[in-house]
N, CA, C and O atoms as a CHARMM CRD file, in Angstrom:
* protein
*
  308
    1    1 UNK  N     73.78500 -23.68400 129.13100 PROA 1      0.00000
    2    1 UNK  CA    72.91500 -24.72200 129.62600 PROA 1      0.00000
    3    1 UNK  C     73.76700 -25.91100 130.06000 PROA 1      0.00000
    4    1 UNK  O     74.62200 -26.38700 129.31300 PROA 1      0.00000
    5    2 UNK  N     73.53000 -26.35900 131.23000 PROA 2      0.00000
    6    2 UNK  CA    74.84800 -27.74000 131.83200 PROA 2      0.00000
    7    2 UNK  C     73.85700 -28.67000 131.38400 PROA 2      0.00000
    8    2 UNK  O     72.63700 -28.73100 131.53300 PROA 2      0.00000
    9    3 UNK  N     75.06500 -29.67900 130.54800 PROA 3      0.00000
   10    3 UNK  CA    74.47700 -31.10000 130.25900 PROA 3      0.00000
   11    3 UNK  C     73.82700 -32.18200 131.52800 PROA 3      0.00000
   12    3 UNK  O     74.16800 -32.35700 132.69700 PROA 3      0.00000
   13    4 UNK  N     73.25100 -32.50200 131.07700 PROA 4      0.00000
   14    4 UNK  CA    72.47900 -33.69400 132.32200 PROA 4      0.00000
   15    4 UNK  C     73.32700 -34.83500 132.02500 PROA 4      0.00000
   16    4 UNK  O     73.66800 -35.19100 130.89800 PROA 4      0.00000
   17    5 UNK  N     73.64800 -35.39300 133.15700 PROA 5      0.00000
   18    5 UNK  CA    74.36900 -36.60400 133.05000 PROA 5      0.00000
   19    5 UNK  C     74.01800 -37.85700 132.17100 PROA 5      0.00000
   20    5 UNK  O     74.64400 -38.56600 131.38200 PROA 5      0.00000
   21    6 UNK  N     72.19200 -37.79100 132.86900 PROA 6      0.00000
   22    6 UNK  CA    71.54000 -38.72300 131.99000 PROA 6      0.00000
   23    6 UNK  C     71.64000 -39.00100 130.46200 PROA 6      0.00000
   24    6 UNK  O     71.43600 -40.05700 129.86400 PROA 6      0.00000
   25    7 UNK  N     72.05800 -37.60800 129.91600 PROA 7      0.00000
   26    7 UNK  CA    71.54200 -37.67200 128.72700 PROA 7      0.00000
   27    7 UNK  C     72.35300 -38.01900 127.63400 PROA 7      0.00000
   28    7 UNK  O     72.03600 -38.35700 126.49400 PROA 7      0.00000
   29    8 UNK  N     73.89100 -37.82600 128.38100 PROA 8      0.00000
   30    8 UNK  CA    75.69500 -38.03400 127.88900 PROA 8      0.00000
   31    8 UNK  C     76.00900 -39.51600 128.29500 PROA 8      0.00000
   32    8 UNK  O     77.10500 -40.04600 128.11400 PROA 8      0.00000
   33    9 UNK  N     74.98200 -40.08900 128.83300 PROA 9      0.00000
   34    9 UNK  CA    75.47100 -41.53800 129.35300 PROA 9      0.00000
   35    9 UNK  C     75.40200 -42.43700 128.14000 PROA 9      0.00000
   36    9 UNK  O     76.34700 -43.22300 128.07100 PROA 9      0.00000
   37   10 UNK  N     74.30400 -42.53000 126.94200 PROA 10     0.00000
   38   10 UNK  CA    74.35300 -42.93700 126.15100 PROA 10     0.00000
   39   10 UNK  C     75.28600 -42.76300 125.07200 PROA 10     0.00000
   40   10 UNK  O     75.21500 -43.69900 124.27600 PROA 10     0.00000
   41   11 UNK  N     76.18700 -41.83700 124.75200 PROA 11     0.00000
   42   11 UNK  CA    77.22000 -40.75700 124.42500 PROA 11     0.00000
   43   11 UNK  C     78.32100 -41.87300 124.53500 PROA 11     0.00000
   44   11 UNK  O     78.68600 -42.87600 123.92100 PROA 11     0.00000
   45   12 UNK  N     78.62400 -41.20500 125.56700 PROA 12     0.00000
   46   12 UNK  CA    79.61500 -41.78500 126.23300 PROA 12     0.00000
   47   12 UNK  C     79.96300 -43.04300 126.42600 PROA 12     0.00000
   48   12 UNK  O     81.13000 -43.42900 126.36800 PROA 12     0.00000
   49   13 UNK  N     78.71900 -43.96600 126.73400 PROA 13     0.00000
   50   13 UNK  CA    78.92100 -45.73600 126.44100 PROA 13     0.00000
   51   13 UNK  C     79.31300 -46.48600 125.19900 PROA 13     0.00000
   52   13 UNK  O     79.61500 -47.67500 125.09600 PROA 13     0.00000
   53   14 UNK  N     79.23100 -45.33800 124.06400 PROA 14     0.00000
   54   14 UNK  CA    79.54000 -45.36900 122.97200 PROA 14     0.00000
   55   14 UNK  C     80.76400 -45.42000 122.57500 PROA 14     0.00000
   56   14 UNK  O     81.09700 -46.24200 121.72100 PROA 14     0.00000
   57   15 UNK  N     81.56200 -44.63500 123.07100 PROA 15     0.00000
   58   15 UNK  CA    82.81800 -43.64100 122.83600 PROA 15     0.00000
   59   15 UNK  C     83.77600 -44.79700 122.98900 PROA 15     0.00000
   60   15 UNK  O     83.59600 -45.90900 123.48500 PROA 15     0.00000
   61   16 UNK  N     84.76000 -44.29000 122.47600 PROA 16     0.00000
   62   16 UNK  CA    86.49000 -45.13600 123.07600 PROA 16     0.00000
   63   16 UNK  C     87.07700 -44.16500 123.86700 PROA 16     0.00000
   64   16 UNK  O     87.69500 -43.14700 123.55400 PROA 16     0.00000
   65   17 UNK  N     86.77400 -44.65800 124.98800 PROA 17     0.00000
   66   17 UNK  CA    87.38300 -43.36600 126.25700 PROA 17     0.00000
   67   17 UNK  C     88.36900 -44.04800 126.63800 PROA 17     0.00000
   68   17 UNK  O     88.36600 -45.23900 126.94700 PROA 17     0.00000
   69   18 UNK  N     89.44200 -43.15000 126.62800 PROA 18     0.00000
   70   18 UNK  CA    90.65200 -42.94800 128.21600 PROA 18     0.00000
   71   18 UNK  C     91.75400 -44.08200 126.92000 PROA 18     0.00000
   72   18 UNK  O     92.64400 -44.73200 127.46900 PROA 18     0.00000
   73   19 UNK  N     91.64000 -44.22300 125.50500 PROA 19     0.00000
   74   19 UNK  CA    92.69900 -45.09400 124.89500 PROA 19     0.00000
   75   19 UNK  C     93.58700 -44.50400 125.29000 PROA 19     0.00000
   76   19 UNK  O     93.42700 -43.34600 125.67400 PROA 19     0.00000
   77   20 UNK  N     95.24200 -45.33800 125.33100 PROA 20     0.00000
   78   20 UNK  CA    96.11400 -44.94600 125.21400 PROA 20     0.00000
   79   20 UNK  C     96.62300 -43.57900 123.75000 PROA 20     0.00000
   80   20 UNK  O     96.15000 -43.51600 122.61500 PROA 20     0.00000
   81   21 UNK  N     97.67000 -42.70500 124.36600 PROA 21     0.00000
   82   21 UNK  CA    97.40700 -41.53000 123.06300 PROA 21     0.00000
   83   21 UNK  C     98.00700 -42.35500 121.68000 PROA 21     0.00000
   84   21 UNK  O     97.79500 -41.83400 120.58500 PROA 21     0.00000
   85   22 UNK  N     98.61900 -43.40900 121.73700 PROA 22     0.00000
   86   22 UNK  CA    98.95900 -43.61400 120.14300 PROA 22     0.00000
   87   22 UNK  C     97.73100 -45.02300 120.07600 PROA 22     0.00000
   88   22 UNK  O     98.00800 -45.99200 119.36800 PROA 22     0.00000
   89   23 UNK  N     96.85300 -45.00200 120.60700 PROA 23     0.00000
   90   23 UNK  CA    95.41300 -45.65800 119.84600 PROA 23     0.00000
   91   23 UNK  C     94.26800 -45.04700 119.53700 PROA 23     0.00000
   92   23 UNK  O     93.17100 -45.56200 119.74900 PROA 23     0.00000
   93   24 UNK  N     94.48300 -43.57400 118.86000 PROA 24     0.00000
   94   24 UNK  CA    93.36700 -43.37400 118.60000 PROA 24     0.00000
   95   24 UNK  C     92.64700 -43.69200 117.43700 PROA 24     0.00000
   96   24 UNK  O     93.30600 -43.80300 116.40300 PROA 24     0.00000
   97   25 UNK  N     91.80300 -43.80900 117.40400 PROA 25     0.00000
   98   25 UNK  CA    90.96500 -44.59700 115.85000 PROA 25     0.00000
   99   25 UNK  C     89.41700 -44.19100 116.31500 PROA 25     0.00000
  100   25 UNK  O     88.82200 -43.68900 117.26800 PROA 25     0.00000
  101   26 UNK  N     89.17700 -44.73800 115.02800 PROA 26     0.00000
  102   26 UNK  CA    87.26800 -44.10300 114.86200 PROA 26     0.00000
  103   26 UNK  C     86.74500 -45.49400 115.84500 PROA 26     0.00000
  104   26 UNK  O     85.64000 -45.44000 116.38500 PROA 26     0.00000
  105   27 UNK  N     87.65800 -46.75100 116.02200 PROA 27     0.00000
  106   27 UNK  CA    86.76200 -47.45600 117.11300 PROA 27     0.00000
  107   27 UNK  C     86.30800 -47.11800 118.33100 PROA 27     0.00000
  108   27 UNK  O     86.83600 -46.27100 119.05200 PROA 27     0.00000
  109   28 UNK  N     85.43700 -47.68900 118.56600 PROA 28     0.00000
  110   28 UNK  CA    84.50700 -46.66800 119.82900 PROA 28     0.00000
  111   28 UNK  C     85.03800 -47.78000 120.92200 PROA 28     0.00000
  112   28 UNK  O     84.24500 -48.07700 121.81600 PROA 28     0.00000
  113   29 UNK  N     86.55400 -48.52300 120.90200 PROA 29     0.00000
  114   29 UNK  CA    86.78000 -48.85000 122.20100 PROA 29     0.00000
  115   29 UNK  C     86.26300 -50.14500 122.54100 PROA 29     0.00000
  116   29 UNK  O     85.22700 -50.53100 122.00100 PROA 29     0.00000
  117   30 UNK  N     86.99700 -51.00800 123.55100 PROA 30     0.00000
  118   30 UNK  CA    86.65800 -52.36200 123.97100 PROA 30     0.00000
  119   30 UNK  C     85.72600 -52.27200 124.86500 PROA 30     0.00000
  120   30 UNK  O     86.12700 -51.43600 125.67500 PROA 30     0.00000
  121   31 UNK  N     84.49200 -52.74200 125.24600 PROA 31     0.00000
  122   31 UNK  CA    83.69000 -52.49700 125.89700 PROA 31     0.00000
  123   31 UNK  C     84.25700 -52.85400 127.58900 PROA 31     0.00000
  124   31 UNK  O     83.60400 -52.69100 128.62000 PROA 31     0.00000
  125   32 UNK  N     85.41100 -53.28400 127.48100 PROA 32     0.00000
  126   32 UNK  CA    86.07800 -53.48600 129.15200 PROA 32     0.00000
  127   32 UNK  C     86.82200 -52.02900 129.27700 PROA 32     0.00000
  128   32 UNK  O     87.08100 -51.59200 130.39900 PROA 32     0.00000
  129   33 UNK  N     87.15600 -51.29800 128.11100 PROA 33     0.00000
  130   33 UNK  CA    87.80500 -50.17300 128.06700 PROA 33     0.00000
  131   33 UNK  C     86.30700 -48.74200 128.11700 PROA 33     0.00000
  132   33 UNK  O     86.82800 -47.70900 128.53600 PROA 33     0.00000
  133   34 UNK  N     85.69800 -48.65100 127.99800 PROA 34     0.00000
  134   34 UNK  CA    84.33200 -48.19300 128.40700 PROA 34     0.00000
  135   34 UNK  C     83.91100 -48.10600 129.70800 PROA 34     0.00000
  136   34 UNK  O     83.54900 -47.25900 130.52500 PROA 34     0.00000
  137   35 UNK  N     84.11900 -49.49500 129.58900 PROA 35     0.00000
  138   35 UNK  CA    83.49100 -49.66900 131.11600 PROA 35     0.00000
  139   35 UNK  C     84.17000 -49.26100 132.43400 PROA 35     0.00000
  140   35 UNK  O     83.64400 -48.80700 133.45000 PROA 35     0.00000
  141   36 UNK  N     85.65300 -49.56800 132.14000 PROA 36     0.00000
  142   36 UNK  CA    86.43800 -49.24900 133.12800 PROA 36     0.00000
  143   36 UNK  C     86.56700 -46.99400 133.12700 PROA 36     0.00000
  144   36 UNK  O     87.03600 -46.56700 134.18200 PROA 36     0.00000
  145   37 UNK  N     86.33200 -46.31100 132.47800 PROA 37     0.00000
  146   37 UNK  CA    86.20800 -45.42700 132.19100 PROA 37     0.00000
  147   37 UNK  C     85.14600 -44.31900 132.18500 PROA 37     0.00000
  148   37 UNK  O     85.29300 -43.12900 132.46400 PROA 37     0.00000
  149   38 UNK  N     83.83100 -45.10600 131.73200 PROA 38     0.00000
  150   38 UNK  CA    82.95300 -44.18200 131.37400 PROA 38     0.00000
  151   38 UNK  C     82.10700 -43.69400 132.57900 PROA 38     0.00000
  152   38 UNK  O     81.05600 -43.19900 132.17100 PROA 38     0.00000
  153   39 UNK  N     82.21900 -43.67100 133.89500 PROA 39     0.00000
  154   39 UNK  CA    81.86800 -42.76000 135.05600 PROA 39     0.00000
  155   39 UNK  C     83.13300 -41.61300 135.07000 PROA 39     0.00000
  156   39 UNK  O     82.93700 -40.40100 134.98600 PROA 39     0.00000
  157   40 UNK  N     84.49300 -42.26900 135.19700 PROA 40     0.00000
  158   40 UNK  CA    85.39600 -41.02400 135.27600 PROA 40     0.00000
  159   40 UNK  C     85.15000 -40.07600 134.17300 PROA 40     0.00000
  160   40 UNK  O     85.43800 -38.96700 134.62400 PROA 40     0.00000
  161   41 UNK  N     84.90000 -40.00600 133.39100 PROA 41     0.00000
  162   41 UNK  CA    84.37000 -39.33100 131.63900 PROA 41     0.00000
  163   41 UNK  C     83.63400 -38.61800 132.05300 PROA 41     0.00000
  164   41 UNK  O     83.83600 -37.41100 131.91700 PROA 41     0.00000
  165   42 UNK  N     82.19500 -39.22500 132.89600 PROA 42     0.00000
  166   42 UNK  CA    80.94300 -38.08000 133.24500 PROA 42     0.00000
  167   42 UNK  C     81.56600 -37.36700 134.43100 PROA 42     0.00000
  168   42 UNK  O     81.21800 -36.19100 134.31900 PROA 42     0.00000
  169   43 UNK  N     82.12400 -37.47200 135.23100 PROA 43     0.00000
  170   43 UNK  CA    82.68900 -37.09100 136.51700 PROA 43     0.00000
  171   43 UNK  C     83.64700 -35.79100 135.97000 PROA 43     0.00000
  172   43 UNK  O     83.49500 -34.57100 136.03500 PROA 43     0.00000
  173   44 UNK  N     84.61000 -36.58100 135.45400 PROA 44     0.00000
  174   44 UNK  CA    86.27900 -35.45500 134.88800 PROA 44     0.00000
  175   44 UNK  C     85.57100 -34.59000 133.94000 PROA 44     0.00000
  176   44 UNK  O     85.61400 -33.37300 134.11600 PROA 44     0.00000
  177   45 UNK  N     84.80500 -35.17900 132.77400 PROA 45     0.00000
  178   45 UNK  CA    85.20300 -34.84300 131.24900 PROA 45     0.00000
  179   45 UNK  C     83.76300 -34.14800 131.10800 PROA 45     0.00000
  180   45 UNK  O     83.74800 -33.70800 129.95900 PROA 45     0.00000
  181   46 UNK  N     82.63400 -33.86500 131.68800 PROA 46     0.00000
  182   46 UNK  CA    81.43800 -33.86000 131.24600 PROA 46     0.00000
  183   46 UNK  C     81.44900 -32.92500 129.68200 PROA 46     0.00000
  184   46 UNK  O     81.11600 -33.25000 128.54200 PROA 46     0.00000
  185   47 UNK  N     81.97300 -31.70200 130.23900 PROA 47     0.00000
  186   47 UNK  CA    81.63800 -30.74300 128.91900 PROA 47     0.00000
  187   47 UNK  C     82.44400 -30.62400 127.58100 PROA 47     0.00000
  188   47 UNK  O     82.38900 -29.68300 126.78900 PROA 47     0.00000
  189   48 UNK  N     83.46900 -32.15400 127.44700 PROA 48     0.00000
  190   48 UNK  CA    83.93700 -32.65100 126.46800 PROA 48     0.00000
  191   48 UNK  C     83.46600 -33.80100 125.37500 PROA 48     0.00000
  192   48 UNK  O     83.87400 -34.05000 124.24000 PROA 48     0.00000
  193   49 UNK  N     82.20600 -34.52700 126.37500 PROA 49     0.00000
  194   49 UNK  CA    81.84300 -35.23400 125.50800 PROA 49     0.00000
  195   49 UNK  C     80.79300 -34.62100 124.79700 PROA 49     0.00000
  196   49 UNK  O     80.12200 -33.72700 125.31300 PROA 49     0.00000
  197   50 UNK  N     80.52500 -35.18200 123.23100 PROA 50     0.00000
  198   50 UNK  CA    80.68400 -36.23600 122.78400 PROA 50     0.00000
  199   50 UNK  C     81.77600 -36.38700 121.76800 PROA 50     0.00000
  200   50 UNK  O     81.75600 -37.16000 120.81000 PROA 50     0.00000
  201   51 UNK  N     83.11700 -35.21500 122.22900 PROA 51     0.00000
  202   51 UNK  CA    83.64800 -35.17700 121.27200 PROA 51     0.00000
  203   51 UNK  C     85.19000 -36.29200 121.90300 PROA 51     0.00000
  204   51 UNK  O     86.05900 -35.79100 122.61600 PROA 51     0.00000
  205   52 UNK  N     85.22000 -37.32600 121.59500 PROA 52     0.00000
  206   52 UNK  CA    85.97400 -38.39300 121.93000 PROA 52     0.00000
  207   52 UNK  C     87.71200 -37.77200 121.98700 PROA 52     0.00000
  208   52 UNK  O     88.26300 -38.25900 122.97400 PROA 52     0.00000
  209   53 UNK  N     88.56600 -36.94000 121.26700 PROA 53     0.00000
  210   53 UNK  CA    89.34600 -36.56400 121.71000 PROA 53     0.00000
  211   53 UNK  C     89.91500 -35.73100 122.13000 PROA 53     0.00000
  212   53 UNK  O     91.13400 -35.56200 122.07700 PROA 53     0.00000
  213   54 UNK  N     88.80600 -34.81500 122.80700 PROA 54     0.00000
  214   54 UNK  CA    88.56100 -33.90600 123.95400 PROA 54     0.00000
  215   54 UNK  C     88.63000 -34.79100 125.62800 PROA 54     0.00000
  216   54 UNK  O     89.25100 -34.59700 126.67300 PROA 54     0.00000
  217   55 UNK  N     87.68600 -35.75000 125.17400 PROA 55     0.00000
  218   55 UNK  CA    87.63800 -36.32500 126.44300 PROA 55     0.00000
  219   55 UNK  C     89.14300 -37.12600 126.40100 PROA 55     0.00000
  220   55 UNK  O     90.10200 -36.59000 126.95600 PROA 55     0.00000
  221   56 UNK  N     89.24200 -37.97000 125.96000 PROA 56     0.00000
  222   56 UNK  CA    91.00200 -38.84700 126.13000 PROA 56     0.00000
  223   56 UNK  C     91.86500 -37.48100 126.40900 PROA 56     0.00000
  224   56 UNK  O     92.53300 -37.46300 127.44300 PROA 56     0.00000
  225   57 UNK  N     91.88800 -36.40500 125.60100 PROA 57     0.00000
  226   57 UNK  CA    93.15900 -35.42800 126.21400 PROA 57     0.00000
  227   57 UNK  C     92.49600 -34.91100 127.54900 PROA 57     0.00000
  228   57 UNK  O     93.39300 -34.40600 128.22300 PROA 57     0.00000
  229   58 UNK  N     91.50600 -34.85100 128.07800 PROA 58     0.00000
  230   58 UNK  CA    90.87500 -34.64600 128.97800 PROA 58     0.00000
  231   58 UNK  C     91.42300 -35.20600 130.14200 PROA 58     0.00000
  232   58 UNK  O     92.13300 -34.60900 130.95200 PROA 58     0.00000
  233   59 UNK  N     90.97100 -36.68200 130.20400 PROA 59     0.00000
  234   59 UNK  CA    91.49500 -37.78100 130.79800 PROA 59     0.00000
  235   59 UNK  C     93.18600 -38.10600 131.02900 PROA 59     0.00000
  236   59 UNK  O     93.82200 -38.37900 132.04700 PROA 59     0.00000
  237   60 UNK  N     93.61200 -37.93400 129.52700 PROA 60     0.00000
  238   60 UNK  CA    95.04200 -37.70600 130.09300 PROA 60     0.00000
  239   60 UNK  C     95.81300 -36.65300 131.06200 PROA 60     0.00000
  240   60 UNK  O     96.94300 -36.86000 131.50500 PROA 60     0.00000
  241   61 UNK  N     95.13700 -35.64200 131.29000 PROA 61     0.00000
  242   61 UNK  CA    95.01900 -34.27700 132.13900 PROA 61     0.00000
  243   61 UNK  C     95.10900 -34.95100 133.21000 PROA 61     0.00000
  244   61 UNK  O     96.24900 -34.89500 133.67200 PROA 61     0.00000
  245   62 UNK  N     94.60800 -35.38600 133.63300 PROA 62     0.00000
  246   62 UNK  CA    93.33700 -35.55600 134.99500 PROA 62     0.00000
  247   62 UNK  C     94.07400 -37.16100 135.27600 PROA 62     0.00000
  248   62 UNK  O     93.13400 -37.69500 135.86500 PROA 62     0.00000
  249   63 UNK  N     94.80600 -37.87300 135.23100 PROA 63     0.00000
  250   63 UNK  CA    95.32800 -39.08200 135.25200 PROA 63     0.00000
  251   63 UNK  C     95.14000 -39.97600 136.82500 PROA 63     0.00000
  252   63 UNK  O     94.62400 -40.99500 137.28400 PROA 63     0.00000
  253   64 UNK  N     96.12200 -38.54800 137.31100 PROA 64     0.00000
  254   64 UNK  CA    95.47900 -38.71900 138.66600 PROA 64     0.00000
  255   64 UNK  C     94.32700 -38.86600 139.15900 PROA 64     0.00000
  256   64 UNK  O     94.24300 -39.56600 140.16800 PROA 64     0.00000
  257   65 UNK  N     92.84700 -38.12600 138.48100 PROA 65     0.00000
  258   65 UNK  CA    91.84400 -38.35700 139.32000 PROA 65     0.00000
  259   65 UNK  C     91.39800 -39.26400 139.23700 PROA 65     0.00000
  260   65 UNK  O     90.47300 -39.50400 140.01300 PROA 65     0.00000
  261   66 UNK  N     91.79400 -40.25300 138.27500 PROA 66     0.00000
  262   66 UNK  CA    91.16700 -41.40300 137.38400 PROA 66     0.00000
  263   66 UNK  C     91.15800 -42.98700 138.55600 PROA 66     0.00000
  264   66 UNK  O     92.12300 -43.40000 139.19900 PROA 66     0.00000
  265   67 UNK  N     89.80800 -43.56300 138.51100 PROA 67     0.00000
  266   67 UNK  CA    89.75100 -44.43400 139.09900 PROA 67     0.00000
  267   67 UNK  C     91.32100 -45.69800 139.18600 PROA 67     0.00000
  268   67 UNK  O     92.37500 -45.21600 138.77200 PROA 67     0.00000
  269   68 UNK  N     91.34400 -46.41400 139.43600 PROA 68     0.00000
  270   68 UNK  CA    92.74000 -47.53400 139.14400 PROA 68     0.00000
  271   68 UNK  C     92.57700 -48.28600 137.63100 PROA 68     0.00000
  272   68 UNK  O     93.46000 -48.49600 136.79900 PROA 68     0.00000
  273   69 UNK  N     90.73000 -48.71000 137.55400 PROA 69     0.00000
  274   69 UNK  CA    91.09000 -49.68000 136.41700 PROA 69     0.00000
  275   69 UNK  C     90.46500 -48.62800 135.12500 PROA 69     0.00000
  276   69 UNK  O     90.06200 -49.09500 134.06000 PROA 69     0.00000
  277   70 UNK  N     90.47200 -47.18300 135.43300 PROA 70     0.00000
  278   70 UNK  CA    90.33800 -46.32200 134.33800 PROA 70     0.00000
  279   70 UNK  C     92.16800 -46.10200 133.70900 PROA 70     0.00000
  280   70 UNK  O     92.65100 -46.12300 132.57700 PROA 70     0.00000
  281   71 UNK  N     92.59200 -45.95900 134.68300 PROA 71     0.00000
  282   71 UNK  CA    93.99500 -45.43300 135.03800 PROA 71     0.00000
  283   71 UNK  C     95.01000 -46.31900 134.46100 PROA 71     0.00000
  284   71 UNK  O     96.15700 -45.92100 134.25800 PROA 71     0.00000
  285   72 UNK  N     94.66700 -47.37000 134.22300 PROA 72     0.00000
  286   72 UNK  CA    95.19000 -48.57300 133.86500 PROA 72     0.00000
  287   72 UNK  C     95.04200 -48.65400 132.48400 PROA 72     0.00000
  288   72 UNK  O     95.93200 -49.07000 131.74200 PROA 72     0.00000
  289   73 UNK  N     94.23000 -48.37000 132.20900 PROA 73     0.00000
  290   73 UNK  CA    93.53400 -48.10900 130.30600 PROA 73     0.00000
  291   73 UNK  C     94.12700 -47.06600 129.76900 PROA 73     0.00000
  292   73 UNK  O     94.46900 -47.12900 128.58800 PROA 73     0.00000
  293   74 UNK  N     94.34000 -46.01300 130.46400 PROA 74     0.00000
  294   74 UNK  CA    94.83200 -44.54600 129.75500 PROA 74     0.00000
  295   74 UNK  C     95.92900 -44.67000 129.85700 PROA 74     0.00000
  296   74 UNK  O     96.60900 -43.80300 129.31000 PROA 74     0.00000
  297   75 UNK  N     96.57800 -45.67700 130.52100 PROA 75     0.00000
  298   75 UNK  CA    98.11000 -45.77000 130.30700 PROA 75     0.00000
  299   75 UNK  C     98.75200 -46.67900 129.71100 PROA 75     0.00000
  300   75 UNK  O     99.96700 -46.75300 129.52800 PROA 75     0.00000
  301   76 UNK  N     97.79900 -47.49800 129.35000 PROA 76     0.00000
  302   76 UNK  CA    97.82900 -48.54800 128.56800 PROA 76     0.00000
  303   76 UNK  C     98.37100 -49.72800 128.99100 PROA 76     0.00000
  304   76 UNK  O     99.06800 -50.40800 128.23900 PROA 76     0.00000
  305   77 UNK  N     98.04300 -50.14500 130.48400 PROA 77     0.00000
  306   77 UNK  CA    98.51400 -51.44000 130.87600 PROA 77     0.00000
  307   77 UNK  C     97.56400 -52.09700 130.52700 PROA 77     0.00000
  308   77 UNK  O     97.56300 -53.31700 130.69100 PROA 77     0.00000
């Protein structure tokens, strides 16, 4: 069954997406770090969330496809 976007958006606004790999923690992320991220997440990562470091190794995959100010977060500028 494919997830609906709709329904991972709440998920996902949640999450600490795209941290750099030595920040991972149970925080769910700066909400500028979310924000800059959480379309590339539904776009790249869909059938990883809601499991948060599925999606970051996900994202680190995919670096390239990643918007600039997603891209900027996962690399930790």
């Amino acid at each position: 069954m494919r997830r609906s976007v709709f329904c991972a958006l709440p998920i996902v606004t949640g999450l600490g997406l795209a941290l750099p790999a030595n920040a991972y923690s149970a925080d769910p992320g700066t909400p500028r770090q979310v924000a800059a991220c959480k379309v590339d997440a539904l776009r790249l990562c869909p059938l990883d969330i809601p499991d948060t470091r599925l999606v970051e190794a996900c994202m680190q995959r995919r670096v390239a496809d990643l918007s600039p100010a997603c891209r900027d977060t996962v690399q930790g500028k």
